[in-house]
N, CA, C and O of each residue as an XYZ file, in Angstrom:
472
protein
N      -8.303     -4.848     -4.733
C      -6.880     -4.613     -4.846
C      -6.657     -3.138     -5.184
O      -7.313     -2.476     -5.988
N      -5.946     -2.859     -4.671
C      -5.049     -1.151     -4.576
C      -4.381     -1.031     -5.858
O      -4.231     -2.094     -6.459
N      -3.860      0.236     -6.523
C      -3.109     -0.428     -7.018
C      -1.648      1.206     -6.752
O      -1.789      2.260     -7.372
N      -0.855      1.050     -6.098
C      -0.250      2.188     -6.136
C       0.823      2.652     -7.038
O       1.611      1.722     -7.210
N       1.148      3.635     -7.637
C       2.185      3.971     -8.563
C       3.101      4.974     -7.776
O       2.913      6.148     -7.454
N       4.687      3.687     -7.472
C       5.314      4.475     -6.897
C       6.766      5.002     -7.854
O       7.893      4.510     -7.802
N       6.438      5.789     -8.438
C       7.376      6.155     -9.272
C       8.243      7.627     -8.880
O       9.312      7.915     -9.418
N       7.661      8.355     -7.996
C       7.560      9.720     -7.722
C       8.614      9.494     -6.433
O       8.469      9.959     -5.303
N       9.337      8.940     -6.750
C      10.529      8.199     -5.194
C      11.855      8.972     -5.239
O      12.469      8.606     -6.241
N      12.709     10.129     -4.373
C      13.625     10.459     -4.723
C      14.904      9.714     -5.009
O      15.884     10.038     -5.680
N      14.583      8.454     -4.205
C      15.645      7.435     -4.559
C      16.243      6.431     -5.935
O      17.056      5.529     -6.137
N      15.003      7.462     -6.857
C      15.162      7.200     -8.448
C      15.910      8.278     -8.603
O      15.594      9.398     -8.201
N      17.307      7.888     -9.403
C      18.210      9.183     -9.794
C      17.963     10.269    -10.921
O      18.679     11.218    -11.239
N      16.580      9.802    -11.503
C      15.792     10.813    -12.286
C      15.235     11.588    -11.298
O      15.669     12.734    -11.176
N      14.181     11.121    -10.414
C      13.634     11.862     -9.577
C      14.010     12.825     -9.367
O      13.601     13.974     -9.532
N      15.405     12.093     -8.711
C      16.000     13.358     -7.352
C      16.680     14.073     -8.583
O      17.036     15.203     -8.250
N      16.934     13.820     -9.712
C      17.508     15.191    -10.644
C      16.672     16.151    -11.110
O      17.132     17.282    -11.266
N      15.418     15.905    -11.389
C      13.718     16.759    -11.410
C      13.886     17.237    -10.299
O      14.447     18.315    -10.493
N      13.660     17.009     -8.688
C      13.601     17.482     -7.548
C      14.716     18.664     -7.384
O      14.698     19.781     -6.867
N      15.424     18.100     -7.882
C      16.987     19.459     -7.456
C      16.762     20.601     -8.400
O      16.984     21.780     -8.126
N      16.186     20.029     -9.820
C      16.021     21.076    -10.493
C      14.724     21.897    -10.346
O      14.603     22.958    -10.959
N      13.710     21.400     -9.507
C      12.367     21.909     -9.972
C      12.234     21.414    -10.804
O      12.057     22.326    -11.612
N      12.163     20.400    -11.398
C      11.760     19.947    -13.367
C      10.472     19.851    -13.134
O      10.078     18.802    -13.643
N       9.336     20.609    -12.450
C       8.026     20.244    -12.587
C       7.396     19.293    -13.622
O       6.553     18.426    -13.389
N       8.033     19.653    -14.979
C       7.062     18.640    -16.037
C       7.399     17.512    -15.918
O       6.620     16.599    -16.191
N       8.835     17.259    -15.415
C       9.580     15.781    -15.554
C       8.526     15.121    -14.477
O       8.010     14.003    -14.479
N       8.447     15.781    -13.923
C       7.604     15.440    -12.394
C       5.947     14.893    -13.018
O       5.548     13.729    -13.019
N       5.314     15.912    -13.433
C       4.177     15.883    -14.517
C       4.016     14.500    -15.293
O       3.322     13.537    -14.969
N       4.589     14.609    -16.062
C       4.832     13.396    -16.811
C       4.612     12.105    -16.432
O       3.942     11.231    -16.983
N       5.494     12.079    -15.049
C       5.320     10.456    -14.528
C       4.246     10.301    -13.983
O       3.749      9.179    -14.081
N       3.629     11.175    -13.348
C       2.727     11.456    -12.287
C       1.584     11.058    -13.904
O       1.135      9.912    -13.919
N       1.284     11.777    -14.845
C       0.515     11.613    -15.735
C       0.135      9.980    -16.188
O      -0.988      9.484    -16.096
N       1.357      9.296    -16.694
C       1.924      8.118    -16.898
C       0.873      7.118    -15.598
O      -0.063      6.345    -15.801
N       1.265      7.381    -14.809
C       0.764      6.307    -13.461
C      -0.720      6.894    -13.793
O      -1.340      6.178    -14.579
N      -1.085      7.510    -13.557
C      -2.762      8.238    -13.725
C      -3.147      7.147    -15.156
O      -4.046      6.319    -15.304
N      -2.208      7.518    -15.918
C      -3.269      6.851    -17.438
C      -3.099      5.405    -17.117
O      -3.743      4.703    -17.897
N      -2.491      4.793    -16.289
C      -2.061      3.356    -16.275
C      -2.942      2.708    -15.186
O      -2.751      1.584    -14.721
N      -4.173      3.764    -14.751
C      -4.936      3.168    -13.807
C      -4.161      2.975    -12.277
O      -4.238      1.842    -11.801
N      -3.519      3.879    -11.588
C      -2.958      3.214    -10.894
C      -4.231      4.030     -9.524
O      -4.797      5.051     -9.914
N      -4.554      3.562     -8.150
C      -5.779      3.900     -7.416
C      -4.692      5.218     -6.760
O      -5.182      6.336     -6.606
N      -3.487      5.011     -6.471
C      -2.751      5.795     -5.400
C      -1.631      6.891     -6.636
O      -1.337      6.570     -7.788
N      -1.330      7.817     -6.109
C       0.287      8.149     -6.164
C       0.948      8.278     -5.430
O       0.651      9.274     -4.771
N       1.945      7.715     -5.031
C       3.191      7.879     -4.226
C       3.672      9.130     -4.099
O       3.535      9.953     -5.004
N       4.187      9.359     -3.144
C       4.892     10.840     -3.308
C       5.842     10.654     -2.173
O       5.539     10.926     -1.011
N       7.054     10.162     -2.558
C       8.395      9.892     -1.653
C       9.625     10.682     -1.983
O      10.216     10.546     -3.054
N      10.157     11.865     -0.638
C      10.923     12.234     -0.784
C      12.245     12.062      0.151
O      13.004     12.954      0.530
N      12.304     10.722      0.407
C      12.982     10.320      1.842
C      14.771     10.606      1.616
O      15.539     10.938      2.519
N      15.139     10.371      0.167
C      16.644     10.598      0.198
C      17.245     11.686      0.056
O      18.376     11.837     -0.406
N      16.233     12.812      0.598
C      16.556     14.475      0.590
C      16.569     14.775      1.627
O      15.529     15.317      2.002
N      17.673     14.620      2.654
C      17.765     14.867      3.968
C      17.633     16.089      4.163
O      17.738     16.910      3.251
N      17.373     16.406      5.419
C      17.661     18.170      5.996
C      16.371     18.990      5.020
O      15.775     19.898      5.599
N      16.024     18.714      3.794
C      15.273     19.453      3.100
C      14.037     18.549      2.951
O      13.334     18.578      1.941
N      13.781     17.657      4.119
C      12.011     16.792      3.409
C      10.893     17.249      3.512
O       9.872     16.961      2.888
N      11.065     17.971      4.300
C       9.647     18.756      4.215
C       9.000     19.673      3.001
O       8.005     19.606      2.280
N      10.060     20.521      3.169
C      10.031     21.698      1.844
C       9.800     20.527      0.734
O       8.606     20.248      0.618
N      10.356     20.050      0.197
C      10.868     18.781     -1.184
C       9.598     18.263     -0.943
O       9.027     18.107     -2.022
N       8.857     17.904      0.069
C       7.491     16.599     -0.015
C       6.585     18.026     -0.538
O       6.213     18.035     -1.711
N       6.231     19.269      0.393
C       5.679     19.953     -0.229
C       5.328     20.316     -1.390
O       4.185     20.299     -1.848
N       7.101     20.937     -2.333
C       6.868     20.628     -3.434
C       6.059     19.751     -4.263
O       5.002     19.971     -4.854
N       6.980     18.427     -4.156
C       6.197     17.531     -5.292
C       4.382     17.333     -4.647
O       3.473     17.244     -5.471
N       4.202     17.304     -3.716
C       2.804     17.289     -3.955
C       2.059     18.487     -4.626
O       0.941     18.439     -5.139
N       2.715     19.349     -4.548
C       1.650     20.382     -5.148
C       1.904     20.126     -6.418
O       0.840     20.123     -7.036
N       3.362     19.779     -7.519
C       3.407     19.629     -8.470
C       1.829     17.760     -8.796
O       0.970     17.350     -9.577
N       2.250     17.560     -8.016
C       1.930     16.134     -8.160
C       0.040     16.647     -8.459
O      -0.393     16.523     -9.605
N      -0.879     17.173     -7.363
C      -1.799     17.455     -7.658
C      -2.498     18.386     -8.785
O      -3.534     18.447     -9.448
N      -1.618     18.882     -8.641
C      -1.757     19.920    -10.097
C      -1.690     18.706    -11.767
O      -1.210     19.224    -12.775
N      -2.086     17.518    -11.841
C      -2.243     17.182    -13.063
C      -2.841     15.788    -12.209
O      -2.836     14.851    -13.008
N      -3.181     15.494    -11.307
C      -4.590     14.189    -11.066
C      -5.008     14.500     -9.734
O      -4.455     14.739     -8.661
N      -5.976     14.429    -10.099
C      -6.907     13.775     -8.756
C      -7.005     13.202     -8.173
O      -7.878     13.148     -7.307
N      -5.839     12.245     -8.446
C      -6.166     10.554     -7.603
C      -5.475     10.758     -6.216
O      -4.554     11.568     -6.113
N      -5.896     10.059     -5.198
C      -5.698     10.595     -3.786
C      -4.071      9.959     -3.606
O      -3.786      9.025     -4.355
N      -3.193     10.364     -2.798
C      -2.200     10.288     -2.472
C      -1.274      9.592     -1.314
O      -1.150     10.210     -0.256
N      -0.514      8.125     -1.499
C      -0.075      7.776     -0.152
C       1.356      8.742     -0.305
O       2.109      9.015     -1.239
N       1.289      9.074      1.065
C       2.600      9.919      1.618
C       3.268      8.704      1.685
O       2.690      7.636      1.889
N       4.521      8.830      1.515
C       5.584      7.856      1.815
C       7.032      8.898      2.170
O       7.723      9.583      1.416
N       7.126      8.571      4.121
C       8.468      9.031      3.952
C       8.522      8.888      5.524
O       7.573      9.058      6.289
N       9.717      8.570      5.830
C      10.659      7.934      7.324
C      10.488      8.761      7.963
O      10.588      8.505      9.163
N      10.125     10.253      7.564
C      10.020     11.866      8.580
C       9.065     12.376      8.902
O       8.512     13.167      8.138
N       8.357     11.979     10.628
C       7.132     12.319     11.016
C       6.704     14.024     10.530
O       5.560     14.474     10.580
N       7.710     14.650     10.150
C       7.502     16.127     10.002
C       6.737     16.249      8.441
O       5.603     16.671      8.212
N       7.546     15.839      7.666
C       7.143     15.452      6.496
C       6.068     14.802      5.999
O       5.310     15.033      5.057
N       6.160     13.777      6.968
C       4.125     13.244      6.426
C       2.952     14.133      7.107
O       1.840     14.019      6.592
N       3.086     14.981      8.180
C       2.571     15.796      8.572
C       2.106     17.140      7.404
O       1.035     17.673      7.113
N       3.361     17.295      7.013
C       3.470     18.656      5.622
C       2.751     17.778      4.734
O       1.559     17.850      5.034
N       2.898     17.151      3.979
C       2.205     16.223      3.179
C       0.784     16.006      3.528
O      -0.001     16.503      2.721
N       0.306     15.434      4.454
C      -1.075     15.558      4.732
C      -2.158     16.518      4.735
O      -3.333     16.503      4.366
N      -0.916     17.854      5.592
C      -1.990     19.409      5.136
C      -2.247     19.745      3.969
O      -3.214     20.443      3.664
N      -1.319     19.238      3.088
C      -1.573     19.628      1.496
C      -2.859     18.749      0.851
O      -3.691     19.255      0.099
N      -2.870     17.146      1.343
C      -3.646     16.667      0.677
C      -5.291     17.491      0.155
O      -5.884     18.288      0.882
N      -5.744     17.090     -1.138
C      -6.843     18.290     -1.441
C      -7.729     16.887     -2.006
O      -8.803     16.950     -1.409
N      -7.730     16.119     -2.562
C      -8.182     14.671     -3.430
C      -8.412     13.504     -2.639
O      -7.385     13.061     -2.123
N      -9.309     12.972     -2.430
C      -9.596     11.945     -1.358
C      -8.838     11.203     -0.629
O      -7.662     11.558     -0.708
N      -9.080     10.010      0.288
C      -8.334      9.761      1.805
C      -6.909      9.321      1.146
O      -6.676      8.554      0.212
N      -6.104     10.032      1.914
C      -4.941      9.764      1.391
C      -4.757      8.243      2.362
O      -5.666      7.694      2.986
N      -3.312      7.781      2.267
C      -2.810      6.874      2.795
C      -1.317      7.142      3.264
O      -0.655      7.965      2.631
N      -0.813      6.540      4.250
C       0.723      7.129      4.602
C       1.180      5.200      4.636
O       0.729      4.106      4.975
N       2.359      5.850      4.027
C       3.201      4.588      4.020
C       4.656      5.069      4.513
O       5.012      6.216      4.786
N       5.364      3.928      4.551
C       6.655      4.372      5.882
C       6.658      4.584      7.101
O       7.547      5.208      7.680
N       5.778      4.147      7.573
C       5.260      4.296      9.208
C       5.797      2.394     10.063
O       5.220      1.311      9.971
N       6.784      2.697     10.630
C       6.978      1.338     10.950
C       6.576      1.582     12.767
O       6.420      2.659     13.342
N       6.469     -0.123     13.478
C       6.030     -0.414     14.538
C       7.067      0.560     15.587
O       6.643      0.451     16.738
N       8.163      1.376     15.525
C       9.556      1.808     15.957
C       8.394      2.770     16.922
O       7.413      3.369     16.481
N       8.824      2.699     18.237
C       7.841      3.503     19.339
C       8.110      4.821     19.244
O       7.149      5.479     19.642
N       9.071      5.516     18.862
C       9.722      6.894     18.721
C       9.071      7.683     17.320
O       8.837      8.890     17.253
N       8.864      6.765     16.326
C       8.164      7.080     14.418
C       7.057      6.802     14.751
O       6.232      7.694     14.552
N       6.532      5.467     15.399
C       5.286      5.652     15.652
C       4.243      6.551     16.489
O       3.085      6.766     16.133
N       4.892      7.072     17.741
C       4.009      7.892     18.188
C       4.327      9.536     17.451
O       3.360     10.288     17.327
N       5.497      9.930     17.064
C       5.596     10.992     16.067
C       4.571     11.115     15.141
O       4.044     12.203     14.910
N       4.248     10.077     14.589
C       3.037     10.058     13.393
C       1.723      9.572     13.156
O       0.950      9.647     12.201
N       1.672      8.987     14.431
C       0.024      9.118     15.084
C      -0.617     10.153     15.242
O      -1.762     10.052     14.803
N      -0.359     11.190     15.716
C      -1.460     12.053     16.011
C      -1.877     12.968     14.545
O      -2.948     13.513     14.277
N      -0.704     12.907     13.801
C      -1.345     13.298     12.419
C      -2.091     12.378     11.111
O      -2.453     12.659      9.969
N      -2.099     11.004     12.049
C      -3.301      9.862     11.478
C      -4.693     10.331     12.609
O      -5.751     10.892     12.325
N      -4.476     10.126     13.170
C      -5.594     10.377     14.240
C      -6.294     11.628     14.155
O      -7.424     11.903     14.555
N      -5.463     12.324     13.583
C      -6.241     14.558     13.683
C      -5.436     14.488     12.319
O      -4.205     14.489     12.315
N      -6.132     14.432     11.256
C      -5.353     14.860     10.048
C      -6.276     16.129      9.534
O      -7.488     16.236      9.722
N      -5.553     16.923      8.948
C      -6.154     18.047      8.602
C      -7.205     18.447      7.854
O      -7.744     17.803      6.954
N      -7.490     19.543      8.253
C      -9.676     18.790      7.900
C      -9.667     20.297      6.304
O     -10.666     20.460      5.603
């Protein structure tokens, strides 16, 4: 069993108030929290930041790696974005979540499962 900690979701109205601000530690903190609680994954979802998901996923992953090691599922509806997210990954096989059967999301985000950045 997996166990993922998805707390790092902009669709938490803490989140997205850390995210707007930069609150790196607020960010820290939770990210810390899920780490001490054993969790195998961290989440890193920035899907309710339109127009800005890329930049915003960037962010929090770098905040996010900067205090664990534990490898990272991308979670987010924007083939561009799990793409940015993946080049960053630095901590073992990540995982992408938000990838549905939709022929238009799915082939968008195949080839950065298939060729992910080495």
């Amino acid at each position: 069993m997996l166990l993922i900690g998805e707390l790092i979701n902009t669709s938490r109205k803490a989140i997205l108030a850390a995210m707007e601000a930069q609150d790196s530690t607020y960010i820290a903190d939770i990210v810390k929290k899920q780490d001490e609680a054993d969790a195998d994954y961290i989440d890193v979802n920035c899907g309710s930041i339109i127009g800005k998901e890329v930049e915003s996923m960037e962010w929090l992953i770098n905040v996010v790696q900067s205090v664990t090691r534990k490898p990272l599922c991308i979670d987010s509806p924007n083939p561009n974005a799990i793409k940015a997210g993946l080049a960053l990954v630095k901590n073992g096989q990540p995982m992408i979540n938000s990838i549905s059967a939709e022929s238009e999301r799915f082939a968008a985000v195949l080839p950065s499962v298939l060729s992910p950045p080495s």
